[in-house]
N, C-alpha and C positions, 0 to 999 in steps of 0.2 A: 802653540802652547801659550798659555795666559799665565804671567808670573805674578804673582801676588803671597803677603808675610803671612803664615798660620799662626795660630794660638804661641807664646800670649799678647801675639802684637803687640802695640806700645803702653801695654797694663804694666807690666812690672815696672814701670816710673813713678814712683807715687806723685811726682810735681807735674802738674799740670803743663808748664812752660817746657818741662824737657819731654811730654808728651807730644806736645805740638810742634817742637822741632825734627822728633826725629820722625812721626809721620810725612812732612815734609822731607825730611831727606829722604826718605821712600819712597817715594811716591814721584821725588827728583830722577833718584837713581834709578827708577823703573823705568820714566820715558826717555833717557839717555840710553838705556838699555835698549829699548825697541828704534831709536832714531838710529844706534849702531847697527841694528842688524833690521833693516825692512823688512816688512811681510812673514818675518819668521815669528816675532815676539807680540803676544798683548800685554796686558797689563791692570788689574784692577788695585784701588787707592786704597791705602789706607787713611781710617778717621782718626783723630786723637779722642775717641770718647770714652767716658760717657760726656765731653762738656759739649753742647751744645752749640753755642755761638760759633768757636773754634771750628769744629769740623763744618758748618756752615760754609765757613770761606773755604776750608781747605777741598770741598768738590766743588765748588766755582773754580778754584783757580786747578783743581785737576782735569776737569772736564775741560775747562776755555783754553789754558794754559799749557796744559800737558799733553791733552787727546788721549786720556785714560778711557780704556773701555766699559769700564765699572764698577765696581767698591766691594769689599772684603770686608763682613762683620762677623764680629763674634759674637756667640750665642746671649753672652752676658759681658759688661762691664761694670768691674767691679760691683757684682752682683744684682745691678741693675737690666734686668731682661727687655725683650725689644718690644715689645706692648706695654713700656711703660708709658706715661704720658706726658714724662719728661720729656722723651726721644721722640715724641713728633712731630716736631718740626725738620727734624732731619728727614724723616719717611716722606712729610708733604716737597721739604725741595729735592729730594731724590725723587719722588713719581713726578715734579714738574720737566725732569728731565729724561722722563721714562728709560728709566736706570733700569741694569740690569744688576742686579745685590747675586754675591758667593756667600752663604750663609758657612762661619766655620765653628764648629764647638770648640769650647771652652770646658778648665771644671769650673764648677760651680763655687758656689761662695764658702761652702758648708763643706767643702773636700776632705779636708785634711781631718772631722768626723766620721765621713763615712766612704773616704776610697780603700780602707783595710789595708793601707802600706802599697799599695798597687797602684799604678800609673795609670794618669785620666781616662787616656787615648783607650783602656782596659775595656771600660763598663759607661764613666760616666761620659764620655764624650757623644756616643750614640743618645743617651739618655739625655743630657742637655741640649741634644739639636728638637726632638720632641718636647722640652721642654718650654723652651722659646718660641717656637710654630703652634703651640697651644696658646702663649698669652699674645700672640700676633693675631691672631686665628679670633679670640673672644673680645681683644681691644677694639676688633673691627680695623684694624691698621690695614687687611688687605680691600677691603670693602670699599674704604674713603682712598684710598691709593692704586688703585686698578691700572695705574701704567706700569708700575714695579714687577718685573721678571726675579724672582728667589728663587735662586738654586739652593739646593740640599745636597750637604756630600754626604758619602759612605750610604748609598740608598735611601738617606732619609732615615737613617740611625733606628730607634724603635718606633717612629712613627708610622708606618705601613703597617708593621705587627697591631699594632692598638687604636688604628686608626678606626675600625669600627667600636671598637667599646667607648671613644672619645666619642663618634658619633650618638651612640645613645644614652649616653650621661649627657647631651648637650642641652636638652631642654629645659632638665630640670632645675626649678626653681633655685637652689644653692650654688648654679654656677654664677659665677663672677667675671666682669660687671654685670653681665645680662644673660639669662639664656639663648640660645641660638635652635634651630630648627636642626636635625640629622643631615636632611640632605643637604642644608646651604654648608654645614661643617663639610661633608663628604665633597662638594662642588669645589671648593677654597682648596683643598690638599688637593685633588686631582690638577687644579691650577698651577700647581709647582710643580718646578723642574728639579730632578734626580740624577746624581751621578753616580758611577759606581767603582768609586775609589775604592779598595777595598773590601769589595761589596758583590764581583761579578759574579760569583760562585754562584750553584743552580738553586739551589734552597734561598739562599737572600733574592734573589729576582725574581723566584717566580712570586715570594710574598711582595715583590714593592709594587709586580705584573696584575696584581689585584685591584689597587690602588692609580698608578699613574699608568696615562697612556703611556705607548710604548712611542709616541713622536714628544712624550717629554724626561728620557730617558735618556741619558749622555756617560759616553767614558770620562772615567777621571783616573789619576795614578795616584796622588798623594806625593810625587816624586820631588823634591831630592831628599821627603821626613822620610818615607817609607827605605828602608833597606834594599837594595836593588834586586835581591833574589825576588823578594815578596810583590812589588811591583811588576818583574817578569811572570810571577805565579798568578797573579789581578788577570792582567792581559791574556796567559794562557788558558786563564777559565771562564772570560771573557768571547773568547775566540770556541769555545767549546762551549758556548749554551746553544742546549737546544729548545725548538718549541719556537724558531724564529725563521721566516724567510731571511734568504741572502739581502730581499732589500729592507728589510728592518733591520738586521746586523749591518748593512752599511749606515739605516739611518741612526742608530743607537752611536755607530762610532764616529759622526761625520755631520750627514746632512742635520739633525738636528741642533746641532751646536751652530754653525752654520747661519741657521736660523734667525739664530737671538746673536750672532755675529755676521752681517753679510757682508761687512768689508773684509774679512779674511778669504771670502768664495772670489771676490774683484781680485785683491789679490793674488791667490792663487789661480786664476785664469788669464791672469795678466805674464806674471811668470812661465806661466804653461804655452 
């Protein structure tokens, strides 16, 4: 299990300084958490963003310091999306450290317009993970950053659904900054990793089964946000897809993750 803070991570501090502190204590308190318990715990950092400088040092000294496994972002800070071009400098020393990024949504900046009294997690939390993978996707952020591993929770929210109509509006002249070709768009999404918080049910996977290989496909729970019944309902409809050998359903819930973690596999062979 990799522990890491969900939405609104340390946004609701308007001060910069008490942003920065308590990512640190997060990010404290998560490798105290794994140094207590070996082999059982990971842990990805959190950043004080959107400032820049700040979160700079604060994955130097998580990475050097801590032995964090890798960073937890949110879809937007303070309405600043992640193909802004303020934020990369962060993307460039995260891919020098060929970082593995948990992409988590957020609401948007414009919420409290257009969530209709209804909570983020509803509508716009799926919606703002596709929102962000588009202006990552057209800043070219993954193109100049190719050591960067991005996960996408909840299957990648409505990005697989839209993913082809994204691909053929990509050329045209009105996208911004620059147009893009179909298949290099289609190339880039397939490049991301998916989990399925949320998300295991057979209709949501067979659309994200369109999309991402099925060796970039990983369980997630959402646990301890999700309600414990709903989290057992994930895993029981997870355990119940079909349309998969036995060893894809182990690599979906195991060996892929695995992967983009192998000192968990040392670990647990070590134990064993």
């Amino acid at each position: 299990m990799i522990l890491s803070v969900s939405s609104p991570s340390v946004s609701f501090l308007p001060e910069r300084e008490a942003r920065v502190r308590l990512a640190r204590t997060i990010n404290e308190d998560i490798a105290q958490f794994r140094r207590d318990y070996p082999g059982r715990f990971g842990g990805f950092m959190t950043l004080p963003l959107p400032h820049v400088a700040e979160s700079l040092v604060e994955i130097d000294h998580a990475f050097d310091q801590l032995g964090l496994d890798g960073v937890i972002i949110e879809t937007n800070s303070d309405g600043k999306y992640l193909g802004d071009p303020a934020l990369a400098p962060i993307f460039g020393r995260l891919n020098e450290r060929h970082a593995t990024i948990f992409l988590h949504p957020t609401a948007p900046a414009c919420f409290s317009a257009v969530g209709l009294g209804r909570f983020a997690p509803l509508f716009e939390f799926p919606c703002d993970t596709a929102r962000t993978v588009i202006d990552i996707v057209f800043s070219d952020t993954l193109k100049r950053c190719a050591n960067l591993k991005l996960i996408l929770p909840h299957a990648g929210g409505v990005l697989p659904a839209i993913a082809q109509r994204i691909a053929l509006l990509s050329p045209m002249p009105a996208m911004k900054p620059a147009p893009k070709s179909s298949a290099e768009v289609i190339t880039e999404l397939k490049g991301l990793y998916y989990d399925l918080a949320m998300s295991a049910n057979q209709p949501t996977f067979d659309v994200l089964r369109t999309l991402a290989p099925l060796s970039q496909i990983m369980v997630g729970t959402d646990f301890p946000f999700q309600p414990a019944a709903n989290v057992a309902r994930n895993i029981a409809d997870f355990r119940a897809l079909g349309g998969l050998s036995p060893e894809e359903h182990r690599g979906i819930a195991r060996e892929n993750a695995l992967r983009l973690f192998p000192h968990f596999a040392r670990v647990d062979g070590e134990a064993g």
